[in-house]
C-alpha positions as CSV (number, residue, x, y, z in Angstrom):
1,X,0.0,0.0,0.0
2,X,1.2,3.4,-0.9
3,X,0.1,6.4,0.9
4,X,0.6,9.8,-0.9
5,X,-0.8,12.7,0.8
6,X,-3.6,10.8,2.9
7,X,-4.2,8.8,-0.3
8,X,-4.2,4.9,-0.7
9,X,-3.2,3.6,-3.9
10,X,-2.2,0.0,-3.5
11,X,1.4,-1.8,-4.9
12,X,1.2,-4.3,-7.4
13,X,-1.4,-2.3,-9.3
14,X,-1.3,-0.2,-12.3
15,X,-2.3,3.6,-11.3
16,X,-4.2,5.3,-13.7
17,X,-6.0,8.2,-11.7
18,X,-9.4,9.6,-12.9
19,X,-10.6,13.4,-12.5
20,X,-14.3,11.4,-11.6
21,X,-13.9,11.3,-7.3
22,X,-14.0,14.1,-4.5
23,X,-14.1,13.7,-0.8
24,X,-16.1,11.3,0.8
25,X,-18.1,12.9,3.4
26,X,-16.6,13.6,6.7
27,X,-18.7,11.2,8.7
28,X,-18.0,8.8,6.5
29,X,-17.1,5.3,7.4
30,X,-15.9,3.1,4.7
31,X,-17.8,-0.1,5.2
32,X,-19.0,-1.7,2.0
33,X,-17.3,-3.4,-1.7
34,X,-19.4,-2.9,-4.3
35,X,-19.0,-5.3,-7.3
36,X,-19.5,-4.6,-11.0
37,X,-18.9,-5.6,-14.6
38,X,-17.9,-3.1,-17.5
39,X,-17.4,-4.1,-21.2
40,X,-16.9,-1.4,-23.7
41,X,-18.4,-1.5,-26.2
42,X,-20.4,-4.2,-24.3
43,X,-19.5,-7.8,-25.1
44,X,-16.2,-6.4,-25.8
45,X,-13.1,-6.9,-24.1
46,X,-9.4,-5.8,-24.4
47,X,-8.3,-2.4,-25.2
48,X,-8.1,1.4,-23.5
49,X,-12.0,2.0,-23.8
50,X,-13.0,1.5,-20.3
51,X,-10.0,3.6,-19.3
52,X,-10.9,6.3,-21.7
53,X,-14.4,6.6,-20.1
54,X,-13.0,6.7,-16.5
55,X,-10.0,9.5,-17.6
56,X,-13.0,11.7,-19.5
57,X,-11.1,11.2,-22.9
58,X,-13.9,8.5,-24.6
59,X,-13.9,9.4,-28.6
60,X,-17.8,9.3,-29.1
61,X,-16.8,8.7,-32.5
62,X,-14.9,5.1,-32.0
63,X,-18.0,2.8,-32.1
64,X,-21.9,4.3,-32.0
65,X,-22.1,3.2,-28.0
66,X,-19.5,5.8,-27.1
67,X,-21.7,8.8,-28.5
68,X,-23.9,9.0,-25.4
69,X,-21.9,8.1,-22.9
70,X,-19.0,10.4,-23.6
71,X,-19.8,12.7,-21.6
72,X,-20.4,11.0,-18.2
73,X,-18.1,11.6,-15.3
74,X,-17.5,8.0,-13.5
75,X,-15.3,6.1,-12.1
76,X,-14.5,3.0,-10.2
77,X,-11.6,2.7,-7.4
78,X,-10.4,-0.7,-9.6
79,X,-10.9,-2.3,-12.7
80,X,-9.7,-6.2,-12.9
81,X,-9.3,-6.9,-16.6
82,X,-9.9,-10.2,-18.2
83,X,-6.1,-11.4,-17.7
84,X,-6.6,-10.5,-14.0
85,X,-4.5,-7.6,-14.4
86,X,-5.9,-4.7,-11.8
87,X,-5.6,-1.2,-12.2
88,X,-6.4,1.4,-9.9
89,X,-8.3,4.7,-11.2
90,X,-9.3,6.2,-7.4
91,X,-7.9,6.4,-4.1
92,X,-9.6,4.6,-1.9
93,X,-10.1,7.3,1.2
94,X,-12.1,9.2,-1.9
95,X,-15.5,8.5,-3.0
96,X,-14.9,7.3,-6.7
97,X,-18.2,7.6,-8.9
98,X,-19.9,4.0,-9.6
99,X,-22.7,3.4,-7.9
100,X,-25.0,5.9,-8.5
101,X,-28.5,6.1,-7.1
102,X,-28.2,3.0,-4.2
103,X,-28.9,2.1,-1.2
104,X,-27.5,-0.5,0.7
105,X,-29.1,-1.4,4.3
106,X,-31.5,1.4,4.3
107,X,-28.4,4.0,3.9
108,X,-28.6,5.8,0.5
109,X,-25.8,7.5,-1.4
110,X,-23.6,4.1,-1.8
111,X,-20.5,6.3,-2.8
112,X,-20.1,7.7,0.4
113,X,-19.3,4.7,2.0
114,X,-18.2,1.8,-0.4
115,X,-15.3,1.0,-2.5
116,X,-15.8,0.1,-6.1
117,X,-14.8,-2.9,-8.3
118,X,-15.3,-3.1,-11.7
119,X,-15.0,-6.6,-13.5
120,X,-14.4,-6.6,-17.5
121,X,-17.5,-8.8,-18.3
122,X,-20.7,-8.6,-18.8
123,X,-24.0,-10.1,-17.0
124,X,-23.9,-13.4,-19.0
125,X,-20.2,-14.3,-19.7
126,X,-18.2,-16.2,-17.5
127,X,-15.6,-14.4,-15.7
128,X,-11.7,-16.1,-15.4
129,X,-10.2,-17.8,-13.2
130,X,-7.5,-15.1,-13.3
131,X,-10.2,-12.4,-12.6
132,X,-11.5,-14.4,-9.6
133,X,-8.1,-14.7,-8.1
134,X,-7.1,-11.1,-8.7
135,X,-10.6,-9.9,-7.0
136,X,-10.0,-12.3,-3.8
137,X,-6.3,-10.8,-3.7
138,X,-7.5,-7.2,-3.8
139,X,-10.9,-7.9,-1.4
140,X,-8.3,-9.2,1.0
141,X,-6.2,-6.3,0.8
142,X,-9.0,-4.1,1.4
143,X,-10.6,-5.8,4.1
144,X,-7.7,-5.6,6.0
145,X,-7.6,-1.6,5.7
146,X,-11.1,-1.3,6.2
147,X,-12.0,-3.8,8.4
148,X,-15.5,-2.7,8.3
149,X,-16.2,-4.5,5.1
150,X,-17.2,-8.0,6.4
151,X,-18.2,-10.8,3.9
152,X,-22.4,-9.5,4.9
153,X,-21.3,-6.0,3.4
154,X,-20.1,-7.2,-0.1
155,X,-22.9,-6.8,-2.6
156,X,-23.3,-6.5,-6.3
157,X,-24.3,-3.1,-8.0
158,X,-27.8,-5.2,-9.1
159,X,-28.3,-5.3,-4.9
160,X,-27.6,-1.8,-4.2
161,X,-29.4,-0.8,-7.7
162,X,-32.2,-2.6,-8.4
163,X,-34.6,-2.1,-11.1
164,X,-31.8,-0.5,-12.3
165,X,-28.7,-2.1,-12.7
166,X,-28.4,-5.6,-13.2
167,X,-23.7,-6.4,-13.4
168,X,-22.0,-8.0,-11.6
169,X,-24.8,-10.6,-13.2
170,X,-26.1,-14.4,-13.2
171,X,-22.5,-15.2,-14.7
172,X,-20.8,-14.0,-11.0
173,X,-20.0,-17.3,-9.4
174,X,-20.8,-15.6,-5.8
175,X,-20.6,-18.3,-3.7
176,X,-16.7,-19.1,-5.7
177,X,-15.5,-15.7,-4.5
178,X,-16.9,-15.5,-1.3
179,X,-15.9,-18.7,-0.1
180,X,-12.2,-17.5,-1.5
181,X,-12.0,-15.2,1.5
182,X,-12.1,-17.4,4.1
């Protein structure tokens, strides 16, 4: 783990900071890992796309998708690609931009309080084995800065989201990864 200025980026990571964060709020206890799945264009894997979209630099004119989408501000704290490489676009003492509208245990604002993790995938496509590995390493490295975040307060975006969001999908082999921690 690095820390920079109050920051925490960890080692063995590749940085590649995003404008989308600010401050979590004072009162804020970090307490909750959040679990997506990003694909851009979706189905698609590979390539600086997703990376492009969290650094505010997506060409709208690359693939159709990208034309709406350009111009949103979000981010993720990590991103574990397909090979199980992991890079890290937040710190995560700041609230990085990825869940949106949520609520998790009747508290609202899922931001505040959560740290982020974007799988590449989609709802319907098996994740790797390297992906699963990489996302145990990193959960464990987490939980042992924020203690907070017991197995109970790792959801998916679909849980926090309903109705609305639907990653990290029925392809998520939860009980794989959970049992992983232990």
């Amino acid at each position: 783990m690095n820390r920079t200025g109050g920051d925490i980026w960890l080692d063995g990571v590749r940085h590649t900071p995003s404008p989308n964060f600010d401050r979590r709020p004072d009162d804020s206890r970090i307490d909750l890992l959040v679990i997506h799945n990003i694909s851009l264009p979706p189905g698609e894997f590979g390539g600086d796309h997703i990376e492009a979209l969290f650094q505010n630099r997506l060409d709208p004119q690359a693939h159709p998708y990208f034309q709406p989408i350009a111009g949103l501000e979000v981010s993720a704290h990590l991103l574990v690609r397909r090979s199980g490489e992991a890079q890290q676009f937040v710190s995560l003492n700041q609230r990085a931009w990825h869940a949106g509208k949520s609520c998790f245990a009747e508290r609202e604002r899922c931001n505040d309080f959560s740290i982020g993790i974007e799988l590449e995938g989609t709802d319907d496509t098996p994740y790797t084995d390297a992906q699963y590995a990489t996302l145990s390493e990193l959960t464990r490295r987490i939980r042992q800065i924020y203690p907070a975040i017991t197995k109970q307060r790792i959801t998916g975006h679909s849980d926090i989201a309903p109705g609305r969001k639907t990653d990290p999908g029925p392809a998520f082999d939860w009980a794989r990864y959970l049992d992983s921690l232990e």
